[in-house]
Each structure stands twice: as structure tokens, then as C-alpha cells.
gemmi code that builds the backbone of each chain (N, CA, C; Angstrom):
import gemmi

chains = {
    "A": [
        ("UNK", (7.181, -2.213, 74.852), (8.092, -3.304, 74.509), (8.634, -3.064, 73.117)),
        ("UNK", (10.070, -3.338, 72.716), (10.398, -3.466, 71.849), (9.927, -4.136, 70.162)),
        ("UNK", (9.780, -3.826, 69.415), (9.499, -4.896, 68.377), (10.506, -5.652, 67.834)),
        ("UNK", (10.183, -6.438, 66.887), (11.733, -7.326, 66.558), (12.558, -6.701, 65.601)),
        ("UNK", (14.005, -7.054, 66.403), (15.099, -5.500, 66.199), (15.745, -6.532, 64.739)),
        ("UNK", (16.304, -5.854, 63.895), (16.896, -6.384, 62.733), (18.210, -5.428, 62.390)),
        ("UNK", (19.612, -6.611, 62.237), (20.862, -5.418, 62.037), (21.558, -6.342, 61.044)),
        ("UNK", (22.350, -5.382, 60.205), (21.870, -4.192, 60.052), (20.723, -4.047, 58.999)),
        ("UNK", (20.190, -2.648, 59.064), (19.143, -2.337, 57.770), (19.600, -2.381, 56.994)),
        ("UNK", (20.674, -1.884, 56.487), (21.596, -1.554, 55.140), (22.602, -2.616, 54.525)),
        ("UNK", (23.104, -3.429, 54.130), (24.060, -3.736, 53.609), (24.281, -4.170, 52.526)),
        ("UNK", (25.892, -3.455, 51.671), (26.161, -3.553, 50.379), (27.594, -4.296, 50.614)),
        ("UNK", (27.377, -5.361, 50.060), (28.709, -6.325, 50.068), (29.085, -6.521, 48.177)),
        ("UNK", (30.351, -7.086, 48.442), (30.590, -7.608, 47.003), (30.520, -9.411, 46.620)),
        ("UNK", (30.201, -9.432, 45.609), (30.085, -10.863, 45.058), (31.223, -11.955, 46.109)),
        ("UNK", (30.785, -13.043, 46.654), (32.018, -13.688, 47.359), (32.217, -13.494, 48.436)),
        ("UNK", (31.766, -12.481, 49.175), (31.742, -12.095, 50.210), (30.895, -12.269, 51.072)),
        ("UNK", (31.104, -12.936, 52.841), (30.047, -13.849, 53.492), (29.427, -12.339, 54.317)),
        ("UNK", (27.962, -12.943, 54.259), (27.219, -11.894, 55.355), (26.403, -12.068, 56.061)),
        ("UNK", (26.248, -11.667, 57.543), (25.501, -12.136, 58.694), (24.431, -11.196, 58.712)),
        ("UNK", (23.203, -11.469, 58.705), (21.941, -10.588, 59.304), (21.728, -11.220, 60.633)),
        ("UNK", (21.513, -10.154, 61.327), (21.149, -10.562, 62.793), (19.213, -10.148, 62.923)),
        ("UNK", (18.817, -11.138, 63.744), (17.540, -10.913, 64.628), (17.517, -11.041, 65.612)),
        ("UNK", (16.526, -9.751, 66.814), (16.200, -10.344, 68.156), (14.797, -10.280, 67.914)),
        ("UNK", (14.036, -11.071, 68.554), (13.044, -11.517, 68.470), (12.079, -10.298, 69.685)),
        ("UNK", (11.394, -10.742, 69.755), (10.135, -9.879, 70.507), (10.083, -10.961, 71.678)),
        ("UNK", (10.563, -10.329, 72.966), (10.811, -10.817, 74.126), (9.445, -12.011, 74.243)),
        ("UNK", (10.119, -13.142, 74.561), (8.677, -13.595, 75.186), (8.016, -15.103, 73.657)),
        ("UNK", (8.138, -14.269, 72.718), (7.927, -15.139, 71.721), (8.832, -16.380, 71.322)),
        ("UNK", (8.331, -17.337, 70.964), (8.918, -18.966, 70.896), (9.118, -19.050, 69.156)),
        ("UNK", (8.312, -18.309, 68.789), (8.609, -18.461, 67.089), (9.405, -17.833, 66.066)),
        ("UNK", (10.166, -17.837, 65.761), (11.054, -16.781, 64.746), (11.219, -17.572, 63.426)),
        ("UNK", (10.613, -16.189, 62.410), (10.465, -16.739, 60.878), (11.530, -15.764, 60.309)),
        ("UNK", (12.224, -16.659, 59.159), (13.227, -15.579, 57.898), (12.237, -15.738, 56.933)),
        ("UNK", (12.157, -14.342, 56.327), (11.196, -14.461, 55.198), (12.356, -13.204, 54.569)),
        ("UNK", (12.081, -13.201, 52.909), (12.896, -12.715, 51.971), (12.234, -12.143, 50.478)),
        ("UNK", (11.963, -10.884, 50.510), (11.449, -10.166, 49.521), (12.211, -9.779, 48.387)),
        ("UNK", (11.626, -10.067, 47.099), (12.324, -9.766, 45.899), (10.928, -9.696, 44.892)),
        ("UNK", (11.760, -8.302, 43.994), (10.442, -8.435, 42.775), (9.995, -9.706, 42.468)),
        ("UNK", (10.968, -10.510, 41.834), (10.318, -11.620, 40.739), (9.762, -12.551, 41.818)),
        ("UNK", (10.082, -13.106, 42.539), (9.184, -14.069, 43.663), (8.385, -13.552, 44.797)),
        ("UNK", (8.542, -12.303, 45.215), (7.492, -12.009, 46.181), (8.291, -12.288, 47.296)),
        ("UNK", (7.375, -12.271, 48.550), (7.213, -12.573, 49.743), (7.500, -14.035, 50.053)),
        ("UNK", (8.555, -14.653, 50.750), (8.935, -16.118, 50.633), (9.585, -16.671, 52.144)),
        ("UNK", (8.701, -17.725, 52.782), (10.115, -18.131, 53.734), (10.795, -18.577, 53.576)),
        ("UNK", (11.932, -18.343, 54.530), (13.281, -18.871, 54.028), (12.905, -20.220, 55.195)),
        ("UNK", (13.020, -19.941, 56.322), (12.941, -21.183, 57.377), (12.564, -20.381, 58.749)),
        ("UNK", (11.900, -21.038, 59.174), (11.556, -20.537, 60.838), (11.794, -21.604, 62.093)),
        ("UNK", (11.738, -21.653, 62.812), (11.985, -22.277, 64.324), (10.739, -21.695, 65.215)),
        ("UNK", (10.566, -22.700, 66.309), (9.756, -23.295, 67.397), (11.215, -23.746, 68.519)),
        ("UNK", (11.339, -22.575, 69.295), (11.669, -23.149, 70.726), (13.084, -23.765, 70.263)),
        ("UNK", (13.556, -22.321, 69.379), (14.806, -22.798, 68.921), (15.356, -23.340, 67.826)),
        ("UNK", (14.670, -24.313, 67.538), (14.746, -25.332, 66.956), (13.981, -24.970, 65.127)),
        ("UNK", (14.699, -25.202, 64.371), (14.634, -25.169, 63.109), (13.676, -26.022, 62.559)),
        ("UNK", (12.333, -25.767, 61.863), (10.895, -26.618, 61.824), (10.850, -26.893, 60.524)),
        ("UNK", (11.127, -25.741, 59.736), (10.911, -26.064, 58.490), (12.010, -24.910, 57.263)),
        ("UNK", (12.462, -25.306, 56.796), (13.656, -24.540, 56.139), (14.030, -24.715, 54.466)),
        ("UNK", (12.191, -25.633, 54.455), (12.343, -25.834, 52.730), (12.472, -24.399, 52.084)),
        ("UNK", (12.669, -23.711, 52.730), (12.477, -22.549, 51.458), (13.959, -21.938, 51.477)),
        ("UNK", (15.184, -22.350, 52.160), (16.615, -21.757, 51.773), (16.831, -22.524, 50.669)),
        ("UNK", (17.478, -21.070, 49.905), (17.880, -21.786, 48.426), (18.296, -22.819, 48.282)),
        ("UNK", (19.553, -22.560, 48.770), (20.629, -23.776, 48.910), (21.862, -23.714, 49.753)),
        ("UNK", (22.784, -24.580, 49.788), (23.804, -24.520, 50.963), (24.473, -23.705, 51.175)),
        ("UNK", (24.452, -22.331, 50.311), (25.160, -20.831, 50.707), (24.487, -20.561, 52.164)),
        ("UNK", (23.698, -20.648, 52.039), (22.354, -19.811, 52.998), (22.214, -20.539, 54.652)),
        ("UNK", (22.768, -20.393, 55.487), (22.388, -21.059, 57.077), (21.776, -20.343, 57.761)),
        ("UNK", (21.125, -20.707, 58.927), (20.209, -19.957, 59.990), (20.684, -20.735, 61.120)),
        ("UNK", (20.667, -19.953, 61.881), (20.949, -20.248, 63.302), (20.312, -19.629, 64.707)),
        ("UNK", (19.853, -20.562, 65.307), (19.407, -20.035, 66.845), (19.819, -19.993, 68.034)),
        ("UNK", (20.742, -19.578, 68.587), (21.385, -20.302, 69.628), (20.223, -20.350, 70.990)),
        ("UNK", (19.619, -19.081, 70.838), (19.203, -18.947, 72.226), (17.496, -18.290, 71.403)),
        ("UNK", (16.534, -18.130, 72.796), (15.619, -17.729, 72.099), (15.185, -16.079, 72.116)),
        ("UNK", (16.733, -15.448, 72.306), (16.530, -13.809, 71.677), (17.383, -13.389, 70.584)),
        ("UNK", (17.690, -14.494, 69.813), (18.512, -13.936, 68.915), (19.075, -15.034, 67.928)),
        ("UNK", (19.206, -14.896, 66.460), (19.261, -15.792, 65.583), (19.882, -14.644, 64.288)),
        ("UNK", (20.268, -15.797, 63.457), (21.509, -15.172, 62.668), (20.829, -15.354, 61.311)),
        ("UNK", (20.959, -15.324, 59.998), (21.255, -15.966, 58.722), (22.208, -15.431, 58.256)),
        ("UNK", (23.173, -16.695, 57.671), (24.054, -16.285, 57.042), (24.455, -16.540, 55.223)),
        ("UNK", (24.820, -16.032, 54.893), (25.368, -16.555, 53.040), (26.626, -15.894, 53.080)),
        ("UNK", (26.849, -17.516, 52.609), (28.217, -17.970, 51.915), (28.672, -18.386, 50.797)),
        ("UNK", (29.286, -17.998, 50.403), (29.293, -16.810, 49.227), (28.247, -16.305, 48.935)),
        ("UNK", (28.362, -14.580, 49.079), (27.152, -14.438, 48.696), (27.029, -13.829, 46.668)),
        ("UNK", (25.958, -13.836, 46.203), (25.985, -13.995, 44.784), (24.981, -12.395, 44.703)),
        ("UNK", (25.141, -11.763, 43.561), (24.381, -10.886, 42.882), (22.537, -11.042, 43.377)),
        ("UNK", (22.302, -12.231, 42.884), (21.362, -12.758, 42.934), (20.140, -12.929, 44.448)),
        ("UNK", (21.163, -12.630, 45.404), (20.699, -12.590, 46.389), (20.266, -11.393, 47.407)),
        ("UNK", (20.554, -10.672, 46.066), (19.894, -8.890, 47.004), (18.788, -8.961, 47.260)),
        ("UNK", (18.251, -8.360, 47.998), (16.882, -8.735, 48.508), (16.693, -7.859, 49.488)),
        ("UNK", (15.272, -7.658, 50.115), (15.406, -7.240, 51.157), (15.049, -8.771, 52.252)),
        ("UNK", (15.675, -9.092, 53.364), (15.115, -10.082, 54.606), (14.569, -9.318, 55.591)),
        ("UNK", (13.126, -9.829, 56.014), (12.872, -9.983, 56.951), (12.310, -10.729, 58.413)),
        ("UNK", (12.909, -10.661, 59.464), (12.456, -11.360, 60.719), (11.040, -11.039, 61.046)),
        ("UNK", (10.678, -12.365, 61.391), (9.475, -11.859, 62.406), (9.210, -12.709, 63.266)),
        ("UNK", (8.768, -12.806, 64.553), (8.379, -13.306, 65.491), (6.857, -13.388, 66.096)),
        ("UNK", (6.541, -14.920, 66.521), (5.343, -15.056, 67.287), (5.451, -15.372, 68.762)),
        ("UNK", (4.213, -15.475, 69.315), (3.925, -16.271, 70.300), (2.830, -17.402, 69.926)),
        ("UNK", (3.632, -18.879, 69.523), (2.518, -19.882, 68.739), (1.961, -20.012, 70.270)),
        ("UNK", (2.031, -19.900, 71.493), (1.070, -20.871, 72.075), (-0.339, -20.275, 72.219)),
        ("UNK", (-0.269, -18.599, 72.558), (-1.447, -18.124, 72.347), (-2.168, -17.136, 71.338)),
        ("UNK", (-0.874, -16.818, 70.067), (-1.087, -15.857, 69.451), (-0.737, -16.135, 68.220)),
        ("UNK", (-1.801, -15.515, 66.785), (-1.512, -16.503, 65.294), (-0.446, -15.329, 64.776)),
        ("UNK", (-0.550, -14.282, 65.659), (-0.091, -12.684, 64.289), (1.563, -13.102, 64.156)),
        ("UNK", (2.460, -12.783, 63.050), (3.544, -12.674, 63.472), (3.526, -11.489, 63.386)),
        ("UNK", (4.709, -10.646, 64.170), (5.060, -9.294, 63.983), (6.700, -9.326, 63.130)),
        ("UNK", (6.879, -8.301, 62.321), (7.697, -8.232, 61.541), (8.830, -7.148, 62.209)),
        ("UNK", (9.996, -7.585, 61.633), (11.182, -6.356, 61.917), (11.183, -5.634, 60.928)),
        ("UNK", (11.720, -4.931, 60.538), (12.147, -3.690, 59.563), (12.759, -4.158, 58.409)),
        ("UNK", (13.155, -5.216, 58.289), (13.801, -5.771, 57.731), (15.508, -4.589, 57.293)),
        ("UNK", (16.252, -6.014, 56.504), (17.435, -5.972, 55.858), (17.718, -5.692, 54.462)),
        ("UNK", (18.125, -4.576, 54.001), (18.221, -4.573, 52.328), (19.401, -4.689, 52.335)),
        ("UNK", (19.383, -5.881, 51.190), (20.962, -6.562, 51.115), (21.219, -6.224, 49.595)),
        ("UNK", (22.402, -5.856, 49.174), (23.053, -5.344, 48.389), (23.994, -6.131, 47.507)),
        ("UNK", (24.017, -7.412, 46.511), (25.249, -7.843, 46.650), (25.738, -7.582, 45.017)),
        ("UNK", (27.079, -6.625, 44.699), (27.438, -6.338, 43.858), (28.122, -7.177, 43.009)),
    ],
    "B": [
        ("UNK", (0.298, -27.907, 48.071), (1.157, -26.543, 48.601), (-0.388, -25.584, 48.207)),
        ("UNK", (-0.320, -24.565, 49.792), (-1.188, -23.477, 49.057), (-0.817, -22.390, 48.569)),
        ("UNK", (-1.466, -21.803, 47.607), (-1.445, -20.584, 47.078), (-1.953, -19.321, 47.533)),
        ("UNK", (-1.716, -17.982, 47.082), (-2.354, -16.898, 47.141), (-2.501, -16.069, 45.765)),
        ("UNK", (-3.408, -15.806, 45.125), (-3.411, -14.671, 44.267), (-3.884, -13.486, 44.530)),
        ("UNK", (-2.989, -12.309, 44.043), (-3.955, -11.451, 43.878), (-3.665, -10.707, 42.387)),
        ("UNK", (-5.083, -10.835, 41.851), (-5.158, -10.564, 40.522), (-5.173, -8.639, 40.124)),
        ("UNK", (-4.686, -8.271, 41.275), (-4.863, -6.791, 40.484), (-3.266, -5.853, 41.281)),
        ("UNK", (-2.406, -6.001, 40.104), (-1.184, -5.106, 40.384), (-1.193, -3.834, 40.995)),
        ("UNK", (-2.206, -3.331, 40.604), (-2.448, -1.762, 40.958), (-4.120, -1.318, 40.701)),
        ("UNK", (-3.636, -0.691, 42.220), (-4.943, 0.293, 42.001), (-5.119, 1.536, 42.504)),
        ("UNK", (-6.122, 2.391, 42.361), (-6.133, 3.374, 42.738), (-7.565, 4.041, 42.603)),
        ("UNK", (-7.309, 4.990, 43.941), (-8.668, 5.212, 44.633), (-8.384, 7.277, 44.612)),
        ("UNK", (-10.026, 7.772, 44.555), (-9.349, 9.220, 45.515), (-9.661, 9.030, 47.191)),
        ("UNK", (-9.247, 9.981, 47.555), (-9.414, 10.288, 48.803), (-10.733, 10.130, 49.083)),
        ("UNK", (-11.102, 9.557, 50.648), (-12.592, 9.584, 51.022), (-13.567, 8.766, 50.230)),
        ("UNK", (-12.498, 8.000, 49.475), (-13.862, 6.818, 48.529), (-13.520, 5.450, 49.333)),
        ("UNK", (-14.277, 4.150, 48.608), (-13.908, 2.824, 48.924), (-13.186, 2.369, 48.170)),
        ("UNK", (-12.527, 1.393, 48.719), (-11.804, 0.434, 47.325), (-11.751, -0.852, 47.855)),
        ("UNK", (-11.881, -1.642, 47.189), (-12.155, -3.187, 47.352), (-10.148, -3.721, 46.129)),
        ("UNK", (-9.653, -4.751, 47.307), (-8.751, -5.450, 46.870), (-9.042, -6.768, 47.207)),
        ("UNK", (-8.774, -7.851, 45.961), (-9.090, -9.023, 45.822), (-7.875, -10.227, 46.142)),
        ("UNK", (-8.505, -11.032, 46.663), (-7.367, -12.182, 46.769), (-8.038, -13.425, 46.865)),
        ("UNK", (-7.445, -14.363, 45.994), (-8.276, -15.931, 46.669), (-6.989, -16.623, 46.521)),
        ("UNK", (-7.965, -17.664, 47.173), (-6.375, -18.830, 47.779), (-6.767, -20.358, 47.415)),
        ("UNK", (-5.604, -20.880, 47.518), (-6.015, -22.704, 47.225), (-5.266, -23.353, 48.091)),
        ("UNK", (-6.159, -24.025, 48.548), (-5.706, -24.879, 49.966), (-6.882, -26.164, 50.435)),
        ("UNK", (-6.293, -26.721, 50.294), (-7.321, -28.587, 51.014), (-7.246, -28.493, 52.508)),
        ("UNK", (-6.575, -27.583, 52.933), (-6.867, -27.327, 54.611), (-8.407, -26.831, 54.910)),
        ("UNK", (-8.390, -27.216, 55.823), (-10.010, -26.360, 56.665), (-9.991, -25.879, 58.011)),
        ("UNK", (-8.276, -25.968, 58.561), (-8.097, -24.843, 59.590), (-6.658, -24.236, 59.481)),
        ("UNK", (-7.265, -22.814, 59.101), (-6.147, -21.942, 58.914), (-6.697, -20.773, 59.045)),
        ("UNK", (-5.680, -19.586, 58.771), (-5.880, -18.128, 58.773), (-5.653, -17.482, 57.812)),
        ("UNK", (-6.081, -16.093, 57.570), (-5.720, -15.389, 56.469), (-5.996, -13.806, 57.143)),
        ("UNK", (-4.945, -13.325, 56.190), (-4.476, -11.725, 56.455), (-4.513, -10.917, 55.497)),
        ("UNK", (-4.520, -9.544, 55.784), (-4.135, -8.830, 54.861), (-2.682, -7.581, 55.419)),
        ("UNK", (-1.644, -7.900, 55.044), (-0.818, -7.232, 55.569), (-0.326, -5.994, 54.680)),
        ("UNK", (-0.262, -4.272, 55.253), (0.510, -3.260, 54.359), (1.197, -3.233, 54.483)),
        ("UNK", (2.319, -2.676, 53.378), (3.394, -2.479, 53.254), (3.805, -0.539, 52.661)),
        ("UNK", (4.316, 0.017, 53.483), (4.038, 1.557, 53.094), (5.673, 1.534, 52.468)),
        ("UNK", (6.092, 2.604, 52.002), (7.516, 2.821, 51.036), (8.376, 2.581, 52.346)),
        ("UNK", (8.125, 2.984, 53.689), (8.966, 2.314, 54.867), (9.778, 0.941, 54.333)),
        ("UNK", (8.773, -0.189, 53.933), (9.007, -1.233, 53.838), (8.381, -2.310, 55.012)),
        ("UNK", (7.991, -1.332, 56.173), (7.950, -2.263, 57.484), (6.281, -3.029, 56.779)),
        ("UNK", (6.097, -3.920, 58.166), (4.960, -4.513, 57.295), (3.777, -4.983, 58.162)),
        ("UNK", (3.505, -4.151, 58.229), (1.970, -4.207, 58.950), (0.750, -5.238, 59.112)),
        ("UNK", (0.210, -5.669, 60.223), (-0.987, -6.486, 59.808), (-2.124, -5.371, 59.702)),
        ("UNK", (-2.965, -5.578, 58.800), (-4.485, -4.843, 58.862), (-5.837, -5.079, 59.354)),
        ("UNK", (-5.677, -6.679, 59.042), (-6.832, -7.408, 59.724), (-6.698, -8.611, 59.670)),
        ("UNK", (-7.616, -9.654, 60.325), (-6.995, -11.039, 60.284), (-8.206, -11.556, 59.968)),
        ("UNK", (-8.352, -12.952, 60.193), (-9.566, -13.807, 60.217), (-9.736, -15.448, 60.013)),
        ("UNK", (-10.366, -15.273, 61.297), (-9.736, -16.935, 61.439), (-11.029, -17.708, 60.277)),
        ("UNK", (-10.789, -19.215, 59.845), (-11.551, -19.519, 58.496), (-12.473, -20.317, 59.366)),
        ("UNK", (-12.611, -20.841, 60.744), (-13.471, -21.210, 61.301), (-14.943, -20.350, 61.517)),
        ("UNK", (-14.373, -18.781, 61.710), (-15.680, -17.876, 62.157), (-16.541, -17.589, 60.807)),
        ("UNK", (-17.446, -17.367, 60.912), (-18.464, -17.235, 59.491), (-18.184, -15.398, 59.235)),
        ("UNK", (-18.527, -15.032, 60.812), (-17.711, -13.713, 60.148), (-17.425, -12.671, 59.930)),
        ("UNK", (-17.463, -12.228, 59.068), (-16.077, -11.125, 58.271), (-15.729, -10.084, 59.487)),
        ("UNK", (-14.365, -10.215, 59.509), (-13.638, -9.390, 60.574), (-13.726, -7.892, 60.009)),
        ("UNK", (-13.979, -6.941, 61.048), (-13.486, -5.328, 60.980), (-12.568, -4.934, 61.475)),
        ("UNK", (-11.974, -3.993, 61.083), (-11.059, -2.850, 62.382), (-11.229, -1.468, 61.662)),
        ("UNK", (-11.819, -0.793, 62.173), (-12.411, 0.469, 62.048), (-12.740, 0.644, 60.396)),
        ("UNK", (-11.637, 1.308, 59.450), (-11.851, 1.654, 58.641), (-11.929, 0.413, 57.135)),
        ("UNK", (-11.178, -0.854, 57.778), (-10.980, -2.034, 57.144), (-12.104, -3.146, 56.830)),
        ("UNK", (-12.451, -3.696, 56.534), (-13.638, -4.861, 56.453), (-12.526, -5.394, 55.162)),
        ("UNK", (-13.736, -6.990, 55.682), (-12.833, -8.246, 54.427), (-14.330, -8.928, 54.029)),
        ("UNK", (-14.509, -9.517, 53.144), (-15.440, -10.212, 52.823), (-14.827, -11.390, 52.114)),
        ("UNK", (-15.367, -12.244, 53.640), (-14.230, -14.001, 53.409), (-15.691, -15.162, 53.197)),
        ("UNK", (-15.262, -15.467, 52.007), (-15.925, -16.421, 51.413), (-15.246, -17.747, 51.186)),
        ("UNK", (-15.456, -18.303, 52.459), (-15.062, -19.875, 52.191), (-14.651, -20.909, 51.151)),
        ("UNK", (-15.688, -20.886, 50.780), (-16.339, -22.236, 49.633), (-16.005, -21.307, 48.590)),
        ("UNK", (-15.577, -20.004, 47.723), (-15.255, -19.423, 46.638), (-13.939, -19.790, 47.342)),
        ("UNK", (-12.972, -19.996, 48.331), (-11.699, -19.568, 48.667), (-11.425, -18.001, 48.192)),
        ("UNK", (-12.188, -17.061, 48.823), (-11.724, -15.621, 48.390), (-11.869, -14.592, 49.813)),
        ("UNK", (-11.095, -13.936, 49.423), (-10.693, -12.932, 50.794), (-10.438, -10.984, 50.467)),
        ("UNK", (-11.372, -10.739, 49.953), (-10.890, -9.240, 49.633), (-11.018, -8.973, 50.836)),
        ("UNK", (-10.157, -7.357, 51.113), (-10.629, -6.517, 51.727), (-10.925, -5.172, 50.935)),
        ("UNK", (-11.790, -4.011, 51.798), (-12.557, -3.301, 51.444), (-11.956, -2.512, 52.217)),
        ("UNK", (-11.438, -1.257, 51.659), (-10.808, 0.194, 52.849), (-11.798, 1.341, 52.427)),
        ("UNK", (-12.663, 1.755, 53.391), (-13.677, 2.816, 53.562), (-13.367, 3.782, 54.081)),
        ("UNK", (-13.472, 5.300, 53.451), (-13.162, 6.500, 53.234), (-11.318, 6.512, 53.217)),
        ("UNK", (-11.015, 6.183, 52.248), (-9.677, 5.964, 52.132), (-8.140, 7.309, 52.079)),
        ("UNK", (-7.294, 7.192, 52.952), (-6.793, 8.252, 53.312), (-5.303, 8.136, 52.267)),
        ("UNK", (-5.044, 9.343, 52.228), (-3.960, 9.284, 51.793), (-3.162, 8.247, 52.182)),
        ("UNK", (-2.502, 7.989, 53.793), (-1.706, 7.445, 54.431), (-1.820, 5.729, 54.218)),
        ("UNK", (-3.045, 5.862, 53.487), (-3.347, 4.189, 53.123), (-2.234, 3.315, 51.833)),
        ("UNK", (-1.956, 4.507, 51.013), (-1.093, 4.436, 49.850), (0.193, 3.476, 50.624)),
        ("UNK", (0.068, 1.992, 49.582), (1.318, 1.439, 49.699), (0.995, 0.171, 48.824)),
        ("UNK", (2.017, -1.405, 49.500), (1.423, -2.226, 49.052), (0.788, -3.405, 49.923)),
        ("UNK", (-0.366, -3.830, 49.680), (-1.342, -4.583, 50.273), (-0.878, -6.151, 50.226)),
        ("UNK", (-0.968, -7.067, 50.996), (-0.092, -8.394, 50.600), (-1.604, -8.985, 51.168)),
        ("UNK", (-1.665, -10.647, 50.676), (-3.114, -10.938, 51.154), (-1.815, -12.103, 51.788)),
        ("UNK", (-2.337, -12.764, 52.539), (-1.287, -13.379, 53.552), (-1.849, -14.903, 53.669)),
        ("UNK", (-2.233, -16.280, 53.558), (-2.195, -17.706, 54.294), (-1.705, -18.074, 55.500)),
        ("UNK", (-2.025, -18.965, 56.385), (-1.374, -19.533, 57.298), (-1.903, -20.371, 57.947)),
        ("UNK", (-1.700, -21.826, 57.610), (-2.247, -23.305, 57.722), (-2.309, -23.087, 59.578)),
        ("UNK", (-2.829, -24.063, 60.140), (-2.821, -24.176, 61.842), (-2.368, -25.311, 62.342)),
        ("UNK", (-1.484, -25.617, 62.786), (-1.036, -27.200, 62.665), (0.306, -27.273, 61.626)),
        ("UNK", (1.306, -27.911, 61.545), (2.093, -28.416, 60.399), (2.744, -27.057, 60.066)),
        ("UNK", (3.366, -26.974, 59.090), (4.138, -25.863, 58.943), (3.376, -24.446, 58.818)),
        ("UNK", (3.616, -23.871, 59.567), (2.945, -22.366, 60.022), (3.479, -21.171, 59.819)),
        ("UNK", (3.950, -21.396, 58.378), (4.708, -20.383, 57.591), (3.270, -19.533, 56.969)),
        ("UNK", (3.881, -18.177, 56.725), (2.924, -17.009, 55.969), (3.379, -18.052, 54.623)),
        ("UNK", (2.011, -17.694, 53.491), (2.028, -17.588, 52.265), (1.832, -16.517, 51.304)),
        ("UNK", (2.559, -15.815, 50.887), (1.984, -14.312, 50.500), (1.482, -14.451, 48.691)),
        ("UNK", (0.624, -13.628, 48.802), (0.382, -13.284, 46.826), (1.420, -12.174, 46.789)),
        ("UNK", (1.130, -11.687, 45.222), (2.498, -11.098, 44.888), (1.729, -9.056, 45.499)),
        ("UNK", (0.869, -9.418, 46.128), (0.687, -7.631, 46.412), (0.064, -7.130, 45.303)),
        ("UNK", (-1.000, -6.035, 45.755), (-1.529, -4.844, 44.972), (-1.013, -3.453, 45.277)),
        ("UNK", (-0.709, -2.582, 44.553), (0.050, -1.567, 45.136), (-1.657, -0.765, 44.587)),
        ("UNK", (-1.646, 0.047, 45.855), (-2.538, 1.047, 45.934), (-2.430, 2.638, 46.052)),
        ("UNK", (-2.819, 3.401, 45.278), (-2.571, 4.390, 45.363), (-3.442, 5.330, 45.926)),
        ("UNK", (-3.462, 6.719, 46.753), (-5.125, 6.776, 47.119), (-4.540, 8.745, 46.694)),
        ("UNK", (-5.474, 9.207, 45.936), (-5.263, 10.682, 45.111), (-6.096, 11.530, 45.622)),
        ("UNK", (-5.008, 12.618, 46.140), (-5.912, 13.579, 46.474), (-7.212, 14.469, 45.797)),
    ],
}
model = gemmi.Model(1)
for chain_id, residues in chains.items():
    chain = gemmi.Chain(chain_id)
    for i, (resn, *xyz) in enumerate(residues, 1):
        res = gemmi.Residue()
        res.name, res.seqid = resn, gemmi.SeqId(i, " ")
        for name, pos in zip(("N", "CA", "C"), xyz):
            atom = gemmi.Atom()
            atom.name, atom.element = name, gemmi.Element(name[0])
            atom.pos, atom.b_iso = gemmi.Position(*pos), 0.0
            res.add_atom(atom)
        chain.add_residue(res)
    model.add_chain(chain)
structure = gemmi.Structure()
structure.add_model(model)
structure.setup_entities()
């Protein structure tokens, strides 16, 4: 089986400029987390979902930043405008909460913003 | 809100020795989990071992052991005969059971292991 796919790996945008990271999740799993790596803060969620549905999302900065689920193989984040400040690398990961605690991680996204 | 520390930025081991990495946590929960996840220059990010805070204990997987102490809130793990391929960074991981079931990460030990 696949693990959870993340697109793209790479991207270098400029200041102002909106950008979509995509996730598919790991067939089968109900849980999908954004989490977002940077030196000075570490390891951080951004927001995750249960069955779609958006649970907890205290951790997006602020209203640049949306997530979206439409369906349960695939979910977006997006920033608008995006700022310097927000290079980072993101990554997805997915569970199965009903019988399983692990999440598994994607490869994540190194985001670039000049 | 809980925490994770881990108090040691770096470390480093030779080849074929042990090394013990430290982490404790703060949390008023009394059912949750804790991890230790690698991270190699890939970036991808691995689990290593888990352990639920109900079992008394300490989880293995082959070359890995943790020594989880409750009531200190502390969670090292211990990597025995340590391989090159071990070299990266170590994240000690939280995760409440119930209520928001987000990872909590410390800021990582980067480990080095010398031939």
C-alpha cells in the first residue's frame, strides 16, 4: 500500500504569491494531520480532521493559511499571501483513530517563500 | 497545554556503543501516548517505538528500548549497538487519548553515530 503521497516536495514561490500543498492520505484512514517544521519552533500542528471534518486548527497562524477536505483521500492547505516567513518544510500525516494511535507521515513539502 | 523537552541538542555516539536520549513531558492527563520518532537528512519521519502510559512496561523493538517513568514524567530512549544508519534527528513525540489528538513534539536531539 501506498504511504501518504505529498505534492509537491519542492516549492519556491515569491512573496504574495498563493500556494496549494496537496495530501492523499493512506487509503482507509479517517484522520489527516498538517503539521509544519521550522528551526525556531520545531515540530507544530497546523490543524487536523476526523472524517473530514476539521477538529482542531488552533495551530494555523492566521487567516493567510486554509485547509481543506473535501473527500477522505485528499486535502489541500493553502496560503494567501504567502510571506518570507512561512518557508518551512509541511508535513501530512494520516491515521486510523478507530483502531490505530501511530500516525504515518508523508515526505513532506519544502516551501520556499522569497 | 502539554509539553515536551528534550534537554540535549546533540549527541554523539561511536559505532557499536549505547546511547541514551532524554525527554520528559508535562501533562495533567493520565491517558495518553508517547513516541520517539527519527528523522534522517531524508527528512521523512519515522516512528521508532511507542508506548502506551497505561502499560508499566517499557516497550522494545529490537535494537531500541525506552525507559518510561511515569510519576518523573520522563521517556528516554536507549539505542544499543548503534549503527551508522541511526545518525539523524530523534523527536520525543506526546499524544493525549480523547480530546485533541494532535502530536506534541520537543525540539529534537540530533545524533551522530562515528565510525
Amino acid at each position: 500500500d501506498a504511504g501518504v503521497i505529498q505534492s509537491p516536495r519542492h516549492e519556491v514561490t515569491e512573496m504574495g504569491q498563493e500556494v496549494t500543498l496537496r495530501c492523499k492520505p493512506i487509503s482507509g484512514h479517517n484522520s489527516l494531520f498538517w503539521y509544519r517544521q521550522t528551526m525556531m519552533r520545531g515540530l507544530e500542528l497546523l490543524i487536523y480532521f476526523n472524517n473530514n471534518v476539521p477538529i482542531d486548527d488552533s495551530g494555523m497562524p492566521e487567516d493567510r493559511f486554509s485547509a481543506k477536505m473535501p473527500n477522505a483521500s485528499f486535502s489541500t492547505l493553502k496560503i494567501q499571501p504567502s510571506e518570507p516567513r512561512d518557508s518551512a518544510v509541511y508535513f501530512c500525516a494520516s491515521r486510523q483513530r478507530d483502531w490505530d494511535y501511530e500516525q504515518y507521515f508523508g515526505p513532506g513539502t519544502r516551501l520556499t517563500v522569497t | 497545554a502539554q509539553t515536551v523537552t528534550q534537554s540535549q541538542p546533540e549527541m554523539s555516539v561511536q559505532e557499536a556503543e549505547t546511547v541514551t536520549l532524554s525527554c520528559t513531558y508535562d501533562t495533567s492527563e493520565s491517558n495518553y501516548y508517547l513516541f520517539w520518532y527519527k528523522q534522517p537528512p531524508s527528512r521523512q519521519m519515522i516512528l521508532v517505538i511507542r508506548q502506551e502510559a497505561y502499560k508499566q512496561q517499557n516497550a522494545t523493538e529490537n535494537r531500541f528500548s525506552v525507559n518510561f517513568q511515569k510519576a518523573a514524567k520522563s521517556f528516554s530512549l536507549k539505542i544499543s549497538d548503534s549503527q551508522l544508519g541511526d545518525t539523524a534527528m530523534y523527536f520525543c513525540a506526546f499524544m493525549r487519548r480523547g480530546g485533541s489528538e494532535k502530536l506534541v513534539f520537543g525540539k529534537g536531539t540530533k545524533l551522530t553515530v562515528n565510525p
